[in-house]
CHARMM-style PDB file with segment names, atoms N, HN, CA, C and O in Angstrom:
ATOM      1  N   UNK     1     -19.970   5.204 -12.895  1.00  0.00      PROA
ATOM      2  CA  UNK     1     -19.413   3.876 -12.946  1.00  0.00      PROA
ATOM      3  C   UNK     1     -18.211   3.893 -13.887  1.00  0.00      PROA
ATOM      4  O   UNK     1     -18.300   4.411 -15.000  1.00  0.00      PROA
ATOM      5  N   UNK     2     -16.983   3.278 -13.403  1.00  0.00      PROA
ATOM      6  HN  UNK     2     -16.910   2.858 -12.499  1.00  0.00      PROA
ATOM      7  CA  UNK     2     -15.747   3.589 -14.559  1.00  0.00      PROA
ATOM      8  C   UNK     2     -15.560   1.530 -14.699  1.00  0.00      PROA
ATOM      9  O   UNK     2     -16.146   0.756 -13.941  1.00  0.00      PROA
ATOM     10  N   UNK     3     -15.075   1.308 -15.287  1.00  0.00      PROA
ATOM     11  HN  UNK     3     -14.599   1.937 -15.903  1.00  0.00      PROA
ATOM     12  CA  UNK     3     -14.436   0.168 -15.695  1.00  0.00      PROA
ATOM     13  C   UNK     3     -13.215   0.036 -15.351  1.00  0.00      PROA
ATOM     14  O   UNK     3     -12.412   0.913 -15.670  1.00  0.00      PROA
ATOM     15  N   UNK     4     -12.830  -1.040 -14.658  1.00  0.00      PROA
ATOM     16  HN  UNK     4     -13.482  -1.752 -14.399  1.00  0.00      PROA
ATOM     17  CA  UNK     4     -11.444  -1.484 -14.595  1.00  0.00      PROA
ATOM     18  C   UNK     4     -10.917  -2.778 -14.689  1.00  0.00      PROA
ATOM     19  O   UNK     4     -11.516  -3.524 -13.914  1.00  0.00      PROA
ATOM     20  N   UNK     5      -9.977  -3.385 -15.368  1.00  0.00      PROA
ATOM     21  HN  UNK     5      -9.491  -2.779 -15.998  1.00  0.00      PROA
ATOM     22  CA  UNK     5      -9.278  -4.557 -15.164  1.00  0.00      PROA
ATOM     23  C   UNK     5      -8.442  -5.272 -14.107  1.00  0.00      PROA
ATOM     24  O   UNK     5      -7.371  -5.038 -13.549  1.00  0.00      PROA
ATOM     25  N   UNK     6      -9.509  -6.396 -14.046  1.00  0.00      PROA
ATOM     26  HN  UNK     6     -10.380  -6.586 -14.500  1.00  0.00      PROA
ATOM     27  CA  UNK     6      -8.490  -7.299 -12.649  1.00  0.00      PROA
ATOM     28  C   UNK     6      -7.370  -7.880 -13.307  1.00  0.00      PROA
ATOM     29  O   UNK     6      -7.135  -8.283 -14.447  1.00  0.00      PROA
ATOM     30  N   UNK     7      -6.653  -7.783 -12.055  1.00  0.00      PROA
ATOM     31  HN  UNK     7      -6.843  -7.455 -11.130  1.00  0.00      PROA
ATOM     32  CA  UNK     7      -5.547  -8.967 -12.471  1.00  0.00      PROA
ATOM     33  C   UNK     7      -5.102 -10.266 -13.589  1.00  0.00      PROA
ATOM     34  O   UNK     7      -4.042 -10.610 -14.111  1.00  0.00      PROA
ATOM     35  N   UNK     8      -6.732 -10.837 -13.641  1.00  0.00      PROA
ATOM     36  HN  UNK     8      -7.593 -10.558 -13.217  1.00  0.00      PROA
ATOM     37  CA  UNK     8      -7.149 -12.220 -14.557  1.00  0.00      PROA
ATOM     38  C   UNK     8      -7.301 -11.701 -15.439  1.00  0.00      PROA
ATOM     39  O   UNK     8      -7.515 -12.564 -16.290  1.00  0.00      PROA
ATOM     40  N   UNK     9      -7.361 -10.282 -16.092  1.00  0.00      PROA
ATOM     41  HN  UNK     9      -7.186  -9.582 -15.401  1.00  0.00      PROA
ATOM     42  CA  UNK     9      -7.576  -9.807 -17.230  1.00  0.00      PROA
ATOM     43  C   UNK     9      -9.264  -9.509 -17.634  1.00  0.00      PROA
ATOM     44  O   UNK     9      -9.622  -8.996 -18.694  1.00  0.00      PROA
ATOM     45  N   UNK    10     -10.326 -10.030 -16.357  1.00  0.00      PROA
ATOM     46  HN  UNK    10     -10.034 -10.447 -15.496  1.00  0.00      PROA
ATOM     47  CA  UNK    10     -11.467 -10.161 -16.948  1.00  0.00      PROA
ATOM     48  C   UNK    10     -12.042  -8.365 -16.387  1.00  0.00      PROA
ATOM     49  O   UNK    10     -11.826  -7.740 -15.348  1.00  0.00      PROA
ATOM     50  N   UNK    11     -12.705  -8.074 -17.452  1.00  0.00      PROA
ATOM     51  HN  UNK    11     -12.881  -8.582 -18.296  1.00  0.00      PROA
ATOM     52  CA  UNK    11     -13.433  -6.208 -16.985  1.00  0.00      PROA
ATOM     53  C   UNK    11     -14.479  -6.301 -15.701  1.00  0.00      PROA
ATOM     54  O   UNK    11     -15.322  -7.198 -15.714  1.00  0.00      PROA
ATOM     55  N   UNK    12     -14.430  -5.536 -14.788  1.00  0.00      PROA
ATOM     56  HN  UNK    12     -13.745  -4.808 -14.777  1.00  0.00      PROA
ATOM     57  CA  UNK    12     -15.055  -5.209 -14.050  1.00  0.00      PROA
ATOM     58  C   UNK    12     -15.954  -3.529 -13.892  1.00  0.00      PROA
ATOM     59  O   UNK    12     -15.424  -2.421 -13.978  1.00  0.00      PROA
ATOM     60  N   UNK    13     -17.060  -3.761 -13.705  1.00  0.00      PROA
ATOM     61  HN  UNK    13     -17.491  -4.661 -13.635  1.00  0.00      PROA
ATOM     62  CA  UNK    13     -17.484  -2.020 -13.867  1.00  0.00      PROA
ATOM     63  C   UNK    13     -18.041  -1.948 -11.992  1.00  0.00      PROA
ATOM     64  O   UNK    13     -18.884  -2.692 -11.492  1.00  0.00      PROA
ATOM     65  N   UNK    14     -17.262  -0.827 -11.265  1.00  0.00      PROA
ATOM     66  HN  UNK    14     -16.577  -0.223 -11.672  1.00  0.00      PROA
ATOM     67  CA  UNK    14     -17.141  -0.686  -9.863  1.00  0.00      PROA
ATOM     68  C   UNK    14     -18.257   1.082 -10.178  1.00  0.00      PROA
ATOM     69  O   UNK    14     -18.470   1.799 -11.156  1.00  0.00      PROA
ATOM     70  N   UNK    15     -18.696   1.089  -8.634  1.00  0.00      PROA
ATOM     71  HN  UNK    15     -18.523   0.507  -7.840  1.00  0.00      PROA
ATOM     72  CA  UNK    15     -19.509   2.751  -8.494  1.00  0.00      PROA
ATOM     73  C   UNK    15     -17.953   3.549  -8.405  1.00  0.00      PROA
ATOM     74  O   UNK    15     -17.328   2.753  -7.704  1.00  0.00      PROA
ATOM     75  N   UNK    16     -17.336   4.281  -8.618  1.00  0.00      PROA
ATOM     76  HN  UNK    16     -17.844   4.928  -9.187  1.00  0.00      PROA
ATOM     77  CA  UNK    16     -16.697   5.251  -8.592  1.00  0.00      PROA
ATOM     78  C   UNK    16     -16.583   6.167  -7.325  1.00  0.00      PROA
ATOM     79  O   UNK    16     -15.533   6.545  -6.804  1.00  0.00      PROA
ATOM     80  N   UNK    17     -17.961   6.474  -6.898  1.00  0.00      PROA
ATOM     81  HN  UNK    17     -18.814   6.167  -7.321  1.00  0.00      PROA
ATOM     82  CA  UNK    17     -18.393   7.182  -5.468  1.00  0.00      PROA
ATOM     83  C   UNK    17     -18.141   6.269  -4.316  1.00  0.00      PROA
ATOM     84  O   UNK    17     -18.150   6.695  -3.161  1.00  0.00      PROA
ATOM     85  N   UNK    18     -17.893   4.893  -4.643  1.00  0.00      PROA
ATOM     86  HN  UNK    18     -17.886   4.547  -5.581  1.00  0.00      PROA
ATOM     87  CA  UNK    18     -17.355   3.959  -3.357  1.00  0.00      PROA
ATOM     88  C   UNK    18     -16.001   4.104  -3.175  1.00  0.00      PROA
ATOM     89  O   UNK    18     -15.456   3.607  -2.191  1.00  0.00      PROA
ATOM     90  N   UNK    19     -15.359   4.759  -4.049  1.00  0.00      PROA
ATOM     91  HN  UNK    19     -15.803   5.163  -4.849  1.00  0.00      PROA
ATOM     92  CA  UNK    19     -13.568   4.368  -3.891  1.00  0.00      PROA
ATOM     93  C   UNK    19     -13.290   5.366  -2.535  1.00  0.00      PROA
ATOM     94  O   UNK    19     -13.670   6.499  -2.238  1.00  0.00      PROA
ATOM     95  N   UNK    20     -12.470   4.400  -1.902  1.00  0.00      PROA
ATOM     96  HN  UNK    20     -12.162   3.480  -2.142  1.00  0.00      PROA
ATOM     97  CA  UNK    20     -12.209   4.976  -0.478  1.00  0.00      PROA
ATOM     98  C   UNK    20     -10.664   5.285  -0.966  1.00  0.00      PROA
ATOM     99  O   UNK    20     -10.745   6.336  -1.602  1.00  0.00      PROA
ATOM    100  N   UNK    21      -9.330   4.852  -0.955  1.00  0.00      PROA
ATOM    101  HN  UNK    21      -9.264   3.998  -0.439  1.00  0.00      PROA
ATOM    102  CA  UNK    21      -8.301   4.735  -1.190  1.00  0.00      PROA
ATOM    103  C   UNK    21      -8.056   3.990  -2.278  1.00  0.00      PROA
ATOM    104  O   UNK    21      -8.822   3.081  -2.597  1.00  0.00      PROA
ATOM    105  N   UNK    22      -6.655   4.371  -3.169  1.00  0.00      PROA
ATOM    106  HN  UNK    22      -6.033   5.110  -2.910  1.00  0.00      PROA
ATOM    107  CA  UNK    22      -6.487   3.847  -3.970  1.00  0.00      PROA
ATOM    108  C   UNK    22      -4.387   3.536  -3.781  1.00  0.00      PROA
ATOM    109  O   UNK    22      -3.822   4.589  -3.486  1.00  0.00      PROA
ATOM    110  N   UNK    23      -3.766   2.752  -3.875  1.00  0.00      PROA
ATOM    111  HN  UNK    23      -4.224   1.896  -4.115  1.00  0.00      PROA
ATOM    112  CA  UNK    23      -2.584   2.453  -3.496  1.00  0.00      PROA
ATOM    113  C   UNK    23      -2.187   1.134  -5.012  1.00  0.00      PROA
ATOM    114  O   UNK    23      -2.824   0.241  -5.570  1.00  0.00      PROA
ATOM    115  N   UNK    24      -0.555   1.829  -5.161  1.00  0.00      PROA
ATOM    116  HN  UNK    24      -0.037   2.554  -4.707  1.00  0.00      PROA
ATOM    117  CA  UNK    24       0.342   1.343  -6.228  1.00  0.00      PROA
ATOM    118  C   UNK    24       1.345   0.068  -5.459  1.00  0.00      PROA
ATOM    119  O   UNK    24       2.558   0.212  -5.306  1.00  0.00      PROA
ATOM    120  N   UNK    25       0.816  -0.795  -5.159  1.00  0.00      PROA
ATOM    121  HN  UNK    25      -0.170  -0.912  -5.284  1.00  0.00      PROA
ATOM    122  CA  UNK    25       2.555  -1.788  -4.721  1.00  0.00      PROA
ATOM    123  C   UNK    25       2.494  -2.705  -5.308  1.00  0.00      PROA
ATOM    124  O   UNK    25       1.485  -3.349  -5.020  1.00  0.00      PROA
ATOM    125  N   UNK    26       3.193  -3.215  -6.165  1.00  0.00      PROA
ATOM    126  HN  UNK    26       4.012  -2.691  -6.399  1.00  0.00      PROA
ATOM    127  CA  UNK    26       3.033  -2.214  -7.767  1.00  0.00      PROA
ATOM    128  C   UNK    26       1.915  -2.462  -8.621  1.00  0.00      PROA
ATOM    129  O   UNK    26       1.854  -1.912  -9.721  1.00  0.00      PROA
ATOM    130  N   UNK    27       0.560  -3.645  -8.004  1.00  0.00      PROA
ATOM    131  HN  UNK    27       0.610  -4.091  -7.111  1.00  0.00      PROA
ATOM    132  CA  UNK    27      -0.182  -3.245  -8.913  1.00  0.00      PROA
ATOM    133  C   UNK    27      -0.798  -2.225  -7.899  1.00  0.00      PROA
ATOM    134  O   UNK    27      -0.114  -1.784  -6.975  1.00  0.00      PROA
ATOM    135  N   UNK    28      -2.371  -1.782  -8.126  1.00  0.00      PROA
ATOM    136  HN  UNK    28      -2.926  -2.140  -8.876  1.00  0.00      PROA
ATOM    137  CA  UNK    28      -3.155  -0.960  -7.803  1.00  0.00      PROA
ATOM    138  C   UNK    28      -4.316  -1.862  -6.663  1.00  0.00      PROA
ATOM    139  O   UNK    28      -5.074  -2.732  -7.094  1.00  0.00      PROA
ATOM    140  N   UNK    29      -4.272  -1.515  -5.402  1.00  0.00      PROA
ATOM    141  HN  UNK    29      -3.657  -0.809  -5.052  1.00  0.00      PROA
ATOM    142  CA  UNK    29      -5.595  -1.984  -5.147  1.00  0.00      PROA
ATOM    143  C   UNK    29      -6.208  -0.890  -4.832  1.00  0.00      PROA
ATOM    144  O   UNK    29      -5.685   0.222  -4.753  1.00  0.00      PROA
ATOM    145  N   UNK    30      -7.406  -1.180  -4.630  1.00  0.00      PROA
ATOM    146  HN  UNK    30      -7.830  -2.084  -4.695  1.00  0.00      PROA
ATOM    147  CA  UNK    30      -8.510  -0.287  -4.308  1.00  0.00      PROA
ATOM    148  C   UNK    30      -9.341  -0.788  -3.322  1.00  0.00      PROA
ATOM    149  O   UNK    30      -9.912  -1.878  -3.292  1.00  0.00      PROA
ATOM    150  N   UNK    31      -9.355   0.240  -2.405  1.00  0.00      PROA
ATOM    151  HN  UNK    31      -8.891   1.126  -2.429  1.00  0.00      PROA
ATOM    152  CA  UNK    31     -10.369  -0.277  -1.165  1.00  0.00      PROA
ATOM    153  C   UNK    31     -11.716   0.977  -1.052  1.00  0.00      PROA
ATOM    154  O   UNK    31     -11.878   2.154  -0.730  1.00  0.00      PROA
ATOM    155  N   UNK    32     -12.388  -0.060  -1.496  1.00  0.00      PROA
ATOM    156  HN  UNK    32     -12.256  -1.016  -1.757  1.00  0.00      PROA
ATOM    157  CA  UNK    32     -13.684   0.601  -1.623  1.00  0.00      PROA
ATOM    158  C   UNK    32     -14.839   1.062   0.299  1.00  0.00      PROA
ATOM    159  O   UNK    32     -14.743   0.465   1.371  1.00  0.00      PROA
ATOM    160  N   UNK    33     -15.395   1.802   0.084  1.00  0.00      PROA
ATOM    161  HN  UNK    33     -15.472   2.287  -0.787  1.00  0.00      PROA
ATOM    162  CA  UNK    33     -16.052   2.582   1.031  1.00  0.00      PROA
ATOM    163  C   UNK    33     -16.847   1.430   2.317  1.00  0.00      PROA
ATOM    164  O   UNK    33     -17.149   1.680   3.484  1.00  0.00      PROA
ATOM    165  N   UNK    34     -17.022  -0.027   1.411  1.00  0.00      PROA
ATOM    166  HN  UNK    34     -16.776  -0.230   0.463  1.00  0.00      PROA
ATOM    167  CA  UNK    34     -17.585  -1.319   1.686  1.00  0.00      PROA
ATOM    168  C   UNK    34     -16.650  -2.105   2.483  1.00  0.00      PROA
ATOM    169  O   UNK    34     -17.025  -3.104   3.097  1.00  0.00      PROA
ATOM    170  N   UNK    35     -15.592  -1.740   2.493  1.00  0.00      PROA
ATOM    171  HN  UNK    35     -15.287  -0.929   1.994  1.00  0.00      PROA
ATOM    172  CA  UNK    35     -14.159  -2.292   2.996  1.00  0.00      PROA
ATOM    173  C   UNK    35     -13.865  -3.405   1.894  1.00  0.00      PROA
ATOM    174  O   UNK    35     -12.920  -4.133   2.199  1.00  0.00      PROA
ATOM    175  N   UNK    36     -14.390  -3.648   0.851  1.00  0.00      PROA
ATOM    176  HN  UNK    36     -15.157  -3.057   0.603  1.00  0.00      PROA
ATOM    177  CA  UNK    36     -14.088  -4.851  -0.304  1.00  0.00      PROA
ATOM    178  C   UNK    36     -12.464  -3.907  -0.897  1.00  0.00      PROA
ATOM    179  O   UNK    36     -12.064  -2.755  -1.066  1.00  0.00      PROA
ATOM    180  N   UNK    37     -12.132  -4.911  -0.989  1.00  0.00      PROA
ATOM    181  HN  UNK    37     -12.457  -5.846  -0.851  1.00  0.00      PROA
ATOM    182  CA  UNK    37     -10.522  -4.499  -2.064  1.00  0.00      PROA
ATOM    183  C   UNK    37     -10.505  -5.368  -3.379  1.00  0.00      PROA
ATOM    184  O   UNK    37     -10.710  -6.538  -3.702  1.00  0.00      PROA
ATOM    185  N   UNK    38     -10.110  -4.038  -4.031  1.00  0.00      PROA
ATOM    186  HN  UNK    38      -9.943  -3.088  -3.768  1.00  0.00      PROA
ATOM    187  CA  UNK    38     -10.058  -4.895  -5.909  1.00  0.00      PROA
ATOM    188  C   UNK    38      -8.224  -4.929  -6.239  1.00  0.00      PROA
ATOM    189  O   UNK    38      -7.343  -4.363  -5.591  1.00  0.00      PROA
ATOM    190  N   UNK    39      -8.132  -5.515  -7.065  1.00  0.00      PROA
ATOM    191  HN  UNK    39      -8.847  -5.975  -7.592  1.00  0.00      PROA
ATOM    192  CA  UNK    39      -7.091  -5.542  -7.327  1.00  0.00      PROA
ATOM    193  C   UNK    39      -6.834  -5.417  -9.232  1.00  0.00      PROA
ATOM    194  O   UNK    39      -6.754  -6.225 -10.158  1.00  0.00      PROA
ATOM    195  N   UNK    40      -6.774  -3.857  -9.073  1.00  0.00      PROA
ATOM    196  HN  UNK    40      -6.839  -3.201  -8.321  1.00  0.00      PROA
ATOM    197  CA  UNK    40      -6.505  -3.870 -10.696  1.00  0.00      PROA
ATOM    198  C   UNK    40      -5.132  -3.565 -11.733  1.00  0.00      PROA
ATOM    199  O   UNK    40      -4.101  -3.123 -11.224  1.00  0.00      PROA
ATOM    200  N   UNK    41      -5.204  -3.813 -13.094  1.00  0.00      PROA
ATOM    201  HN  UNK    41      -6.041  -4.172 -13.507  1.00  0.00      PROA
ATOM    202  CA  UNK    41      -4.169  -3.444 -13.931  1.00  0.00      PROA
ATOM    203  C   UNK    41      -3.935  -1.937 -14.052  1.00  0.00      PROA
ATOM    204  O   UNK    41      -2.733  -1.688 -14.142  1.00  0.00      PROA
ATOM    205  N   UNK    42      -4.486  -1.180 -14.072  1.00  0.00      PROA
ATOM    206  HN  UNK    42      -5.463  -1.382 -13.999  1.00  0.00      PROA
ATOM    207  CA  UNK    42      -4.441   0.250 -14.589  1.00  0.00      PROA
ATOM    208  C   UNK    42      -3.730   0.773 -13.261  1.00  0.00      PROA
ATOM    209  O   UNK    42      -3.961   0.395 -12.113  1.00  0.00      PROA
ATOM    210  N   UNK    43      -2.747   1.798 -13.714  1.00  0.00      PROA
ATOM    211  HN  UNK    43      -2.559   2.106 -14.647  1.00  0.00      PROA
ATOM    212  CA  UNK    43      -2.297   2.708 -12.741  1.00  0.00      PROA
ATOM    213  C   UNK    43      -3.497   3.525 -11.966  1.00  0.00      PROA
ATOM    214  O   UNK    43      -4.649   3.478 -12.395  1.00  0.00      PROA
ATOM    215  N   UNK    44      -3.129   4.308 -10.749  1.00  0.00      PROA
ATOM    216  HN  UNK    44      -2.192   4.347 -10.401  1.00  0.00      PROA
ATOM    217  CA  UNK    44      -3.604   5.184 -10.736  1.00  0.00      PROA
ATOM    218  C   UNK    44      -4.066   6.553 -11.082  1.00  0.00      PROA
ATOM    219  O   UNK    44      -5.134   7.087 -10.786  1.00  0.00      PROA
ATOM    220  N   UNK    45      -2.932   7.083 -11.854  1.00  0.00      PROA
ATOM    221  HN  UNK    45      -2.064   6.648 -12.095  1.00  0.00      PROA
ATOM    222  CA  UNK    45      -3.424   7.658 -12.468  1.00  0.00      PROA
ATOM    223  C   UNK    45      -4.402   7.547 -13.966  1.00  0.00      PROA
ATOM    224  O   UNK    45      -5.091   8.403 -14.522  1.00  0.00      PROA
ATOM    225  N   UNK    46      -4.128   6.139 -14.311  1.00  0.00      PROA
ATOM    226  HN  UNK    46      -3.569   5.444 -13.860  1.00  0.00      PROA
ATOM    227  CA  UNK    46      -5.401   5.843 -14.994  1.00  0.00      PROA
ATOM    228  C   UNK    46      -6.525   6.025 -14.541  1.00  0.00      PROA
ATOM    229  O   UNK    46      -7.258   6.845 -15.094  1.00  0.00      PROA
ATOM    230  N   UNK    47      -6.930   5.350 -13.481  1.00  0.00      PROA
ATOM    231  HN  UNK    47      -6.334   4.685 -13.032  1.00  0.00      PROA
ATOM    232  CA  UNK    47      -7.714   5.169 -12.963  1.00  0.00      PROA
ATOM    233  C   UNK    47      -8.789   6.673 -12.503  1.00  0.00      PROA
ATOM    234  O   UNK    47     -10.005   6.844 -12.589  1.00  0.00      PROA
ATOM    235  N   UNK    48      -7.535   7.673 -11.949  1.00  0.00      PROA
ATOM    236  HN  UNK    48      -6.547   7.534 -11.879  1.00  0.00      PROA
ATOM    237  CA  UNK    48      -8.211   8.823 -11.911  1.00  0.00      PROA
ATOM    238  C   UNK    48      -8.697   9.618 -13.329  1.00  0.00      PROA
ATOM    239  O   UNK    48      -9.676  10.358 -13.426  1.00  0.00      PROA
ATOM    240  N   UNK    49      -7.863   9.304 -14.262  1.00  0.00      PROA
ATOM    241  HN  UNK    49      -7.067   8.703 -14.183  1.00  0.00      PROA
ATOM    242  CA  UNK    49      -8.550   9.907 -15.281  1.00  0.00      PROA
ATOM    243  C   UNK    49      -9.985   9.526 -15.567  1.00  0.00      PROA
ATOM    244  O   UNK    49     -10.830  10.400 -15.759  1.00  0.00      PROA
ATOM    245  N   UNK    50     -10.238   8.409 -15.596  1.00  0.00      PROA
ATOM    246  HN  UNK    50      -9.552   7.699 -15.441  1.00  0.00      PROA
ATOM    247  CA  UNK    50     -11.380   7.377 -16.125  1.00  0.00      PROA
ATOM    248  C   UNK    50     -12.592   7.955 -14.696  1.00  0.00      PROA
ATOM    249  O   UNK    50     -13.763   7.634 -14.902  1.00  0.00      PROA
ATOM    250  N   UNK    51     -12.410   8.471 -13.822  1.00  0.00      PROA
ATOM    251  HN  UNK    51     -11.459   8.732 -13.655  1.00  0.00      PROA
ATOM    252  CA  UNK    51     -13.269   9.008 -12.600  1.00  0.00      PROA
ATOM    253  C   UNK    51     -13.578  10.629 -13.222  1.00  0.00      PROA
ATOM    254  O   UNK    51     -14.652  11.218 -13.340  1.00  0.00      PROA
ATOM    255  N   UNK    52     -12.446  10.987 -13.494  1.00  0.00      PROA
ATOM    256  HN  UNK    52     -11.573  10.509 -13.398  1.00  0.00      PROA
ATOM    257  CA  UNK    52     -12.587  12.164 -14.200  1.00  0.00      PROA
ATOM    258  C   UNK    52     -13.489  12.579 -15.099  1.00  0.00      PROA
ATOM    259  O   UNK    52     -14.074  13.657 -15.208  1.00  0.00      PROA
ATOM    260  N   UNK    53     -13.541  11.329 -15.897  1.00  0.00      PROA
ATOM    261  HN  UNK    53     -13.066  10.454 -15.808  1.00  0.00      PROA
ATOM    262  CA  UNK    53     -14.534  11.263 -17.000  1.00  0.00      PROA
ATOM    263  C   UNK    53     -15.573  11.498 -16.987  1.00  0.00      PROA
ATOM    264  O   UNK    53     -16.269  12.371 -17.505  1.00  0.00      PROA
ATOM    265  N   UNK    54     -15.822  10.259 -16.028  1.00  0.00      PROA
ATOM    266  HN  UNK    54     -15.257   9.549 -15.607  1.00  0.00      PROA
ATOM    267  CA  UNK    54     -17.430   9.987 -15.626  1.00  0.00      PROA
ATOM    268  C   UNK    54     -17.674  11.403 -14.660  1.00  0.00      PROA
ATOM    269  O   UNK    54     -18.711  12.056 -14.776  1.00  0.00      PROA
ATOM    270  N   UNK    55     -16.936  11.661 -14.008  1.00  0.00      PROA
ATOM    271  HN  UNK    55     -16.094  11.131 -13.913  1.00  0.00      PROA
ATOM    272  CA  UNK    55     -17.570  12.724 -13.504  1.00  0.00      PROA
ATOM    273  C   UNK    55     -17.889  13.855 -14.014  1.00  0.00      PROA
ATOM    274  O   UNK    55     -18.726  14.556 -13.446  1.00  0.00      PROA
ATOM    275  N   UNK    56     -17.111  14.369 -15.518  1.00  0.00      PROA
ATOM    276  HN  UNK    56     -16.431  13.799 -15.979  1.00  0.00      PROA
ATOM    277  CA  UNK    56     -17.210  15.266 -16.405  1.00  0.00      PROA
ATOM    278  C   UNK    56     -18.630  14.869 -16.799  1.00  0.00      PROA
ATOM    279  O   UNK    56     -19.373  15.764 -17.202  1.00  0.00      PROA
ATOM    280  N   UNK    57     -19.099  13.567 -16.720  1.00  0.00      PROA
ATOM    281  HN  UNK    57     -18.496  12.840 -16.393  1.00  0.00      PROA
ATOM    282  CA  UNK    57     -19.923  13.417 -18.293  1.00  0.00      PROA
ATOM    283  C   UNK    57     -21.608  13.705 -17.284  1.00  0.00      PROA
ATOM    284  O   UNK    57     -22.651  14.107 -17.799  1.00  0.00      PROA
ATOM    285  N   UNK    58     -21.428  13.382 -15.897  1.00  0.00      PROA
ATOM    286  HN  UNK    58     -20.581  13.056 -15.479  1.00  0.00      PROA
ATOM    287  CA  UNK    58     -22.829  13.442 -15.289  1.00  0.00      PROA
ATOM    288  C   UNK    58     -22.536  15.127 -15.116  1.00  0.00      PROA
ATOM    289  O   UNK    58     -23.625  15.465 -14.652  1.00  0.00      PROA
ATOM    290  N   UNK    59     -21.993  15.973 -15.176  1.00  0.00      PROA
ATOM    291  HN  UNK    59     -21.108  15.698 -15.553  1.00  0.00      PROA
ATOM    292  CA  UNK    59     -22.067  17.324 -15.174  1.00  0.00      PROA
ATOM    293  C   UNK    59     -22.595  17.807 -16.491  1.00  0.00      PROA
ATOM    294  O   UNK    59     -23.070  18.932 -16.340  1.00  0.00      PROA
ATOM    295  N   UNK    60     -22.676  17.450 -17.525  1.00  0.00      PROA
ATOM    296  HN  UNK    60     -22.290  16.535 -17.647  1.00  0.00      PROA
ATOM    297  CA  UNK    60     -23.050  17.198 -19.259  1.00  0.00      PROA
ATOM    298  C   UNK    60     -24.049  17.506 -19.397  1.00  0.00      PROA
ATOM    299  OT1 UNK    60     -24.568  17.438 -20.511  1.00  0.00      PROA
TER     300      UNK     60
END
């Protein structure tokens, strides 16, 4: 599970293993595996780091 910020500024915590696509115009949405789309602050490559993480940390 990574955390990300919507638009409104309020935190959201999404499964990570749902992210289907992720696209910059110019904010970030994300269309999850559910067909739901988020719409967040963080780049993508934020975003991949923070997947990175979590995925480092269940290998731990």
């Amino acid at each position: 599970m990574i955390t990300i910020t919507k638009i409104n500024g309020k935190n959201l915590t999404i499964n990570c293993e749902l992210i289907e696509t992720m696209e910059e115009t110019p904010d970030t949405t994300i269309t999850m595996t559910t067909g739901n789309k988020l719409i967040a602050q963080e780049s993508i490559d934020e975003l991949v780091s923070k997947v990175v993480r979590y995925k480092r940390e269940l290998l731990n």
